[in-house]
N, C-alpha and C positions, 0 to 999 in steps of 0.2 A: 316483195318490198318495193324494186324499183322494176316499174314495168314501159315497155317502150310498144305501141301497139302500132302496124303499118304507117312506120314514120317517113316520111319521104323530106330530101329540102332540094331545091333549084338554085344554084349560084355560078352565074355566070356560063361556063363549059361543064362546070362540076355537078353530079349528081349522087345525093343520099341516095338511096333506091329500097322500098320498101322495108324496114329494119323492124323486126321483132326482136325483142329478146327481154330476158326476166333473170333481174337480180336478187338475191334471198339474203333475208337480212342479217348481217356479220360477215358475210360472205367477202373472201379475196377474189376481185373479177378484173379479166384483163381484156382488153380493147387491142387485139393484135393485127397485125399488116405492114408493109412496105410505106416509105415514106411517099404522102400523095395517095394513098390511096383513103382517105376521110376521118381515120380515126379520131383527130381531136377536133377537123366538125361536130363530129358525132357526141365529142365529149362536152363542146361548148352549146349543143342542143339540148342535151339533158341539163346542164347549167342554166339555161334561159341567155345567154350571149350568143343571140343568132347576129347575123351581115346583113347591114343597112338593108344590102339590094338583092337579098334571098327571098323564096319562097316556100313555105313549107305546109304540107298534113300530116294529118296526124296524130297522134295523144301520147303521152309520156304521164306515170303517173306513177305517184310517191304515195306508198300505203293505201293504195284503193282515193288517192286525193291528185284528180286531172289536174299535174300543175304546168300542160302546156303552155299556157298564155301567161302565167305570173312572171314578174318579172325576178332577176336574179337573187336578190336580198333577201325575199316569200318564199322561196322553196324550200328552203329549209337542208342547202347539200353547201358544202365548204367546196375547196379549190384551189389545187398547188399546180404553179406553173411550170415549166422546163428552167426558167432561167427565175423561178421564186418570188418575182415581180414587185420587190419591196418597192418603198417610194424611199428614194435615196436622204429627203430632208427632214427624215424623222428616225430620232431612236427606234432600239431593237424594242422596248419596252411599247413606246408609243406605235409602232407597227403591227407589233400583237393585239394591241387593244382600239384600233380603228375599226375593226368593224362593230364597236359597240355606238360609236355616234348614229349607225343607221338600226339598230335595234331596239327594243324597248325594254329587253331582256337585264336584269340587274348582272353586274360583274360579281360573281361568282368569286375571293380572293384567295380559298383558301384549293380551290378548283386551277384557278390560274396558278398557285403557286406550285401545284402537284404536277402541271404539265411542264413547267419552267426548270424542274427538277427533273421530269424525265427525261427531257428531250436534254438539259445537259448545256442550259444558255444562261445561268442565273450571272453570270461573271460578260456575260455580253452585253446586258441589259443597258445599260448606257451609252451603249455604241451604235458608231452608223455603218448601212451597209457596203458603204465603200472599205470600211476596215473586215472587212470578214472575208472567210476563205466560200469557196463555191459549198461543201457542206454544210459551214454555219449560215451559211444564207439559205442553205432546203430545212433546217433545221426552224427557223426562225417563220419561214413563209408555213410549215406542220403547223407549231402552234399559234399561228394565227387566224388558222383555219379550223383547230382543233378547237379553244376556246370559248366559239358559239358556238356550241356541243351540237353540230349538224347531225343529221337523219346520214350521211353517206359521206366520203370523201373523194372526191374526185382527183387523180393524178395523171397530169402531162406528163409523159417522158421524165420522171421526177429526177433521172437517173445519169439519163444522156450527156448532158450538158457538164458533166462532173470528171475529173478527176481520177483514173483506176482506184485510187485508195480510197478515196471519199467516195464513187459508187460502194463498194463494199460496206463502207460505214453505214451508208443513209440506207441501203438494204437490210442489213442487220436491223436498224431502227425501224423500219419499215412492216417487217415481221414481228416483232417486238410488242410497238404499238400496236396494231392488229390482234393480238395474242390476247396483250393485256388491258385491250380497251373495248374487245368486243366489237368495234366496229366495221359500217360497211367502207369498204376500198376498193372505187375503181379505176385502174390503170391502165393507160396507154402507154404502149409500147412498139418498137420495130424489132426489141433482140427478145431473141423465144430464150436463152439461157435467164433473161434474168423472172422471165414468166415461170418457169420450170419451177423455179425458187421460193417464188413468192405466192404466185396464184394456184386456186384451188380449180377456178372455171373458164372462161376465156372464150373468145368470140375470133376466129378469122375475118379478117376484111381486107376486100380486093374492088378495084378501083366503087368505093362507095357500096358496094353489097356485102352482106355476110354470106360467105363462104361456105365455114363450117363453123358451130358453137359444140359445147360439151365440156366434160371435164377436161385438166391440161393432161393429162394421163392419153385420154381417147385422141388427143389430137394428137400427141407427141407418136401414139404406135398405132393410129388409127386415121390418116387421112384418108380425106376421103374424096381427095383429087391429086393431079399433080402438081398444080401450085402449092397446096397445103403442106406436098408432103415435101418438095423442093425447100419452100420458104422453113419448115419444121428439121433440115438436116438430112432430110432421106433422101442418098447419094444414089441407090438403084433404083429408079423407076421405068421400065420397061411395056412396054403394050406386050398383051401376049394372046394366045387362045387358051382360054379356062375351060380345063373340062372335069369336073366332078373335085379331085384330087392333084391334078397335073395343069402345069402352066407351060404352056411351048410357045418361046422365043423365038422369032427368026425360022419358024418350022422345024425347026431343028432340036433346039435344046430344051429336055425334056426338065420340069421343077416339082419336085415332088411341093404339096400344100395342104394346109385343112378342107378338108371336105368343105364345098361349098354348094350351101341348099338355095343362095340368091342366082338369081338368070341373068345373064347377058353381061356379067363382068368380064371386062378387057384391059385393064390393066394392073399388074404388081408393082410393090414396094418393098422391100430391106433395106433396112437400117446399117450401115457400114458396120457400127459397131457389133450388130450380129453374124457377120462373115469372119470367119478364124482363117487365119493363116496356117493353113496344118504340119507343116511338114515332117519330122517323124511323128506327131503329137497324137495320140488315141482319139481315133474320131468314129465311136463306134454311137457315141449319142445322134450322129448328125447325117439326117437324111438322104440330105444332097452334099457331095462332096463330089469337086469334076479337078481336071487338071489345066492349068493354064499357063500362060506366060505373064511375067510381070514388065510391063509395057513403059510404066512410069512409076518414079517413089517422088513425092514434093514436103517438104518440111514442113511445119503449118504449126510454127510454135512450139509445143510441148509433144507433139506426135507429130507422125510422118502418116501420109495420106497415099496408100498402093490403087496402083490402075491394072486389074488381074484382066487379059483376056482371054476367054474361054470363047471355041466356035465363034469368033466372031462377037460377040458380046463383051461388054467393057463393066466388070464390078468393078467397085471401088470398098476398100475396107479402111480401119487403122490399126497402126502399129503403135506402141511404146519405143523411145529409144535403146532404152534396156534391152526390149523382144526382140528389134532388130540387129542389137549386137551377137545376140544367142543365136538369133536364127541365119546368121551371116546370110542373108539375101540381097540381091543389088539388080537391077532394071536386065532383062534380059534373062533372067534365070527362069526355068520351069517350076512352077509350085502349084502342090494345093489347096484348094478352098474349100470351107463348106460349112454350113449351114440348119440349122434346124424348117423342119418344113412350118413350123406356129411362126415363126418368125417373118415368114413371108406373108404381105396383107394383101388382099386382093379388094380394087374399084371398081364403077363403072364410070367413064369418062366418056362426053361426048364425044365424038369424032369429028 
């Protein structure tokens, strides 16, 4: 559907850097990375809202239709901001329906009144955006974007900008609409938790290059560096020597893993949350199980985040409050760890 073919842009310090990538149509796609590293360039590139005093190649194309060079209103893709970008001197109603002054397309009413309903704004409709809360104002910038029944919809950080309760809502709606409208969504993002939720595919981006792309599945247990798998949550990452089935740490500590038929991988990854705390507990499924001391416990909200060291090596896992009362353990105690060997991924990273 939406195709980006060796796209490059030059602005100022900053550089896009050769961008492939292909969107399928219905598809939840997410635009993921650290803040600063290009994401919504990249989103206001597929937009046609390039910077005055950029440079750009390259082809972007909507349905097999090159719409590099068209300008924004011709492409045929909509467009929600972080902060929703209403114009503050016009009702909710007249905000929805501004972008028909630049189309030719007929208003639709009984189209406009099914989105007006869904999204849950018919009681705002005379209102300005200064009276609304930060969701009714994401609410209100959807279907204005919705409305000209765009080929795609593009989303800023729709999220960030909000409120813990109101992100939850405009998430909820978010999948919702998607569900029931069949449409394409693509989103930028910095938090992988709300990608996990929402997105089906997703593209890492690190200062202006993609990374890694695939499904959020393959990134979320398959990075395929150690920024990906840092920025994606995975607390062990380790250089090792890989040989066939065994990953050795530090020369020392021996990892049981899946056979592995690629060459020259040097570095692991586990997921904290695939590290048990064993202590009397049956660890007969779990390949590698070593003993260690627990060096640090840190709170981290709803769980407590353990720093297990073994030979020298620093895991990191999580506990529940609840686990941790069961398992009375506190900083200083000897415990076990352990692990399934599929659980551990193995890369190759440059050196």
């Amino acid at each position: 559907m939406l195709k980006v073919v060796e796209f490059s842009l030059t602005l100022s310090n900053f550089l896009l850097q050769n961008i492939n990538l292909e969107v399928q149509e219905g598809e939840f796609f997410a635009l993921i990375g650290p803040t600063g590293s290009g994401k919504t360039l990249l989103l206001e590139s597929l937009m046609g809202v390039f910077p005055s005093n950029c440079q750009f190649k390259g082809n972007i194309f909507l349905n097999k239709k090159n719409i590099t060079y068209l300008p924004p209103e011709k492409r045929g893709l909509g467009i929600v901001y972080q902060h929703a970008a209403l114009f503050p001197h016009l009702t909710v109603k007249e905000n929805i329906l501004f972008g028909f002054r630049y189309k030719k397309q007929k208003k639709n009413l009984k189209e406009l009144d099914f989105l007006i309903q869904k999204l849950g704004i018919a009681h705002l409709l005379n209102r300005f955006p200064n009276t609304l809360s930060g969701g009714e104002r994401q609410r209100v910038a959807l279907a204005r974007a919705l409305v000209l029944r765009p080929k795609a919809i593009l989303l800023d950080e729709p999220l960030s900008a909000l409120d813990p309760n109101f992100q939850e809502e405009i998430r909820e709606l978010l999948k919702n609409l998607h569900k029931d409208l069949n449409i394409t969504f693509i989103m930028v993002s910095h938090n992988f938790s709300e990608v996990l939720y929402l997105a089906e595919r997703g593209a890492i981006i690190r200062n202006g290059q993609i990374e890694q792309i695939g499904t959020i599945s393959q990134i979320f247990n398959h990075p395929n560096s150690s920024f990906v798998a840092d920025f994606v949550g995975v607390k062990n990452i380790f250089s090792a020597q890989i040989k066939k089935d065994v990953a050795i740490i530090n020369n020392t500590l021996k990892i049981k893993i899946p056979i592995q038929k690629q060459k020259f991988l040097n570095y692991i990854a586990i997921r904290p949350e695939a590290i048990f705390l064993l202590n009397n507990r049956n660890n007969n499924h779990l390949e590698n199980c070593f003993t260690g001391i627990v060096k640090k416990i840190f709170r981290k909200g709803f769980y407590f985040e353990f720093i297990i060291e073994v030979d020298s090596v620093e895991f990191k896992s999580f506990l529940t409050k609840k686990d941790l009362i069961e398992m009375i353990v506190k900083e200083g105690d000897k415990i076990k760890i352990g692990f399934r060997a599929k659980d551990v991924h193995c890369f190759y990273e440059k050196l």
